[in-house]
C-alpha positions in Angstrom: 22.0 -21.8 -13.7 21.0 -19.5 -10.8 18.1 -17.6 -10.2 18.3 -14.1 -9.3 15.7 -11.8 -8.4 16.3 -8.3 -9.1 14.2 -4.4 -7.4 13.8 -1.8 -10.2 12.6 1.0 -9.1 12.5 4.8 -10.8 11.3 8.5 -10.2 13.0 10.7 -12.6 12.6 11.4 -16.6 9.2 9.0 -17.2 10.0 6.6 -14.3 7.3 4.2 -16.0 9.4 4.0 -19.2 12.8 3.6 -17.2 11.2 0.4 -15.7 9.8 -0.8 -18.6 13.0 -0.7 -20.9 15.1 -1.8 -18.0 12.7 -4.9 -17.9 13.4 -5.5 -21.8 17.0 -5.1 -21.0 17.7 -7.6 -18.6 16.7 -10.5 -20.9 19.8 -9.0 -22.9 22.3 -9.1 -20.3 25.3 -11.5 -20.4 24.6 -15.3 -19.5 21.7 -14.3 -18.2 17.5 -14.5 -19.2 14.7 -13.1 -17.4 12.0 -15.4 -16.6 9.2 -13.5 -14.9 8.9 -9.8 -14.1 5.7 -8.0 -11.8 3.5 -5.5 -12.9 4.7 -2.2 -12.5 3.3 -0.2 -9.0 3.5 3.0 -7.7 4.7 3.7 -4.5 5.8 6.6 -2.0 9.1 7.3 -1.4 11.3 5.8 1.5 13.7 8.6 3.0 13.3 12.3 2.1 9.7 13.2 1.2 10.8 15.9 -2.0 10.7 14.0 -4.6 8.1 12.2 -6.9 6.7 9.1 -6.6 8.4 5.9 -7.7 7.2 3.1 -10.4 8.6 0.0 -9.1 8.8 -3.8 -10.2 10.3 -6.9 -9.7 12.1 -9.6 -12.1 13.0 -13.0 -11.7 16.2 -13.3 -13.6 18.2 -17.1 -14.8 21.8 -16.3 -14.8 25.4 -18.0 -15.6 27.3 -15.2 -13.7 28.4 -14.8 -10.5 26.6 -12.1 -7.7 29.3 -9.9 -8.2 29.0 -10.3 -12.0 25.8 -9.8 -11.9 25.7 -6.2 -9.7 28.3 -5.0 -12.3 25.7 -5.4 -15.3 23.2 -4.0 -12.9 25.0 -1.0 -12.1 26.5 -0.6 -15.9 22.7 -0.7 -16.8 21.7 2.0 -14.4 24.9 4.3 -15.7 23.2 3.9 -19.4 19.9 5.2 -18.1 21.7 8.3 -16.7 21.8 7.0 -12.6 23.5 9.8 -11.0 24.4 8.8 -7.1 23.8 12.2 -5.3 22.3 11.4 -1.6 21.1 8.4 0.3 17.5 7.2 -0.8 16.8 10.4 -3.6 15.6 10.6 -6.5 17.0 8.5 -9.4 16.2 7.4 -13.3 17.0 3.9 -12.7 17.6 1.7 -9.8 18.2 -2.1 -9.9 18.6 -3.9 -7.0 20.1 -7.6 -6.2 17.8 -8.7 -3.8 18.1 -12.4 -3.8 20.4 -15.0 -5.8 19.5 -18.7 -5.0 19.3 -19.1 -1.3 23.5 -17.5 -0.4 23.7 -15.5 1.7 26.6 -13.3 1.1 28.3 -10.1 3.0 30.8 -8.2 1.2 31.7 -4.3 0.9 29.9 -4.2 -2.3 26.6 -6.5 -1.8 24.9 -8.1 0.8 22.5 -11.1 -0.3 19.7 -10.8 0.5 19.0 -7.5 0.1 19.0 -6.3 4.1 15.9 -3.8 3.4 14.1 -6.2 1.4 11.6 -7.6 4.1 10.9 -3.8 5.2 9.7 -2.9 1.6 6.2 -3.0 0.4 7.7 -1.9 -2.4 9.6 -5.2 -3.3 7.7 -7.5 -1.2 4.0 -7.2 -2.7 5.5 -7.2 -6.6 7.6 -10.1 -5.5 4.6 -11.9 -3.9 3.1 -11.4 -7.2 5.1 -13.5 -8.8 5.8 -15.6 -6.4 3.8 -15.8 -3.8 5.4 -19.3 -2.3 8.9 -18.1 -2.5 11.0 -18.8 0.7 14.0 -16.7 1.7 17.0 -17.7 3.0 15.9 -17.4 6.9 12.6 -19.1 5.9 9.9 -16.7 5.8 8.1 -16.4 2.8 7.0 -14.1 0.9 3.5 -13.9 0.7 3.0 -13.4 4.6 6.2 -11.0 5.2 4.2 -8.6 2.0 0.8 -9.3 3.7 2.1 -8.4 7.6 3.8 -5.3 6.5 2.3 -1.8 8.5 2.9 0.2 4.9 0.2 2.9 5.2 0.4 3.8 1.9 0.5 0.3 -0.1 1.8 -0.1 -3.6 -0.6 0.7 -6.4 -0.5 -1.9 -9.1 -0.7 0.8 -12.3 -1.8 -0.8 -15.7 -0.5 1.1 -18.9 -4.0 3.5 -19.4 -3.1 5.5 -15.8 0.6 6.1 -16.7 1.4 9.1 -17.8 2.1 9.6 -21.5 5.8 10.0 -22.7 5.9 13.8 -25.4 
């Protein structure tokens, strides 16, 4: 078994409700069971400033399949919550994001491991300090003081279910 740990991250269509079911389906995936997952946080936008504000989390994922395995059920799941690909860092329903899978390291067209934005992002970082604050990456920095060091002027916002907005 590996251990994966995957980004979601939405903004479009009840972004809180993306997350959440996208949570619920990653313990379905193939070969695969999720063993922890972060509160959900809102957070600012990285790249262009018109569009909402994002509901983020982090999972910690057990898996049988490979990286590349892996991405494809993460991309098929973002393609059944409507993902549509139109510019760099815009808005989307559903984004999932292979950030780390054991300690490889691993360059190809279609993924790099880790994630190369990963220790810039409050937005993964201080979810994935939350549950796991003692993780060490690959280049062996951990965690906890890469999310604590981080210059974010607008941290995350840890949201609990009474200050999400209702689904009609």
């Amino acid at each position: 078994m590996s251990l994966a740990w995957i980004g979601l991250g939405s903004n479009l269509d009840a972004p809180h409700s993306h997350v959440e079911r996208a949570l619920g389906e990653l313990d379905q995936l193939p070969l695969t069971r999720q063993r922890r997952a972060s509160s959900l946080y809102a957070t600012r936008p990285v790249g262009p400033a018109d569009q909402p504000d994002f509901i983020n989390a982090v999972a910690q994922l057990e898996t049988r399949l490979s990286p590349l395995a892996l991405l494809d059920q993460l991309q098929a799941l973002e393609q059944r919550h409507g993902r549509v690909r139109e510019r760099r860092w815009g808005p989307r329903t559903l984004d999932l994001d292979l950030l780390l899978f054991d300690d490889r390291r691993l360059v190809t067209p279609r993924l790099t491991l880790p994630h190369p934005e990963m220790v810039k992002r409050a937005f993964v970082l201080v979810p994935l300090a939350e549950i796991a604050p003692a993780l060490v990456l690959p280049d062996g920095r951990d965690v906890a003081t890469l999310a604590a060091g981080l210059p974010d002027e607008t941290p995350p916002t840890r949201v609990s279910p009474s200050m999400l907005p209702q689904s009609r």
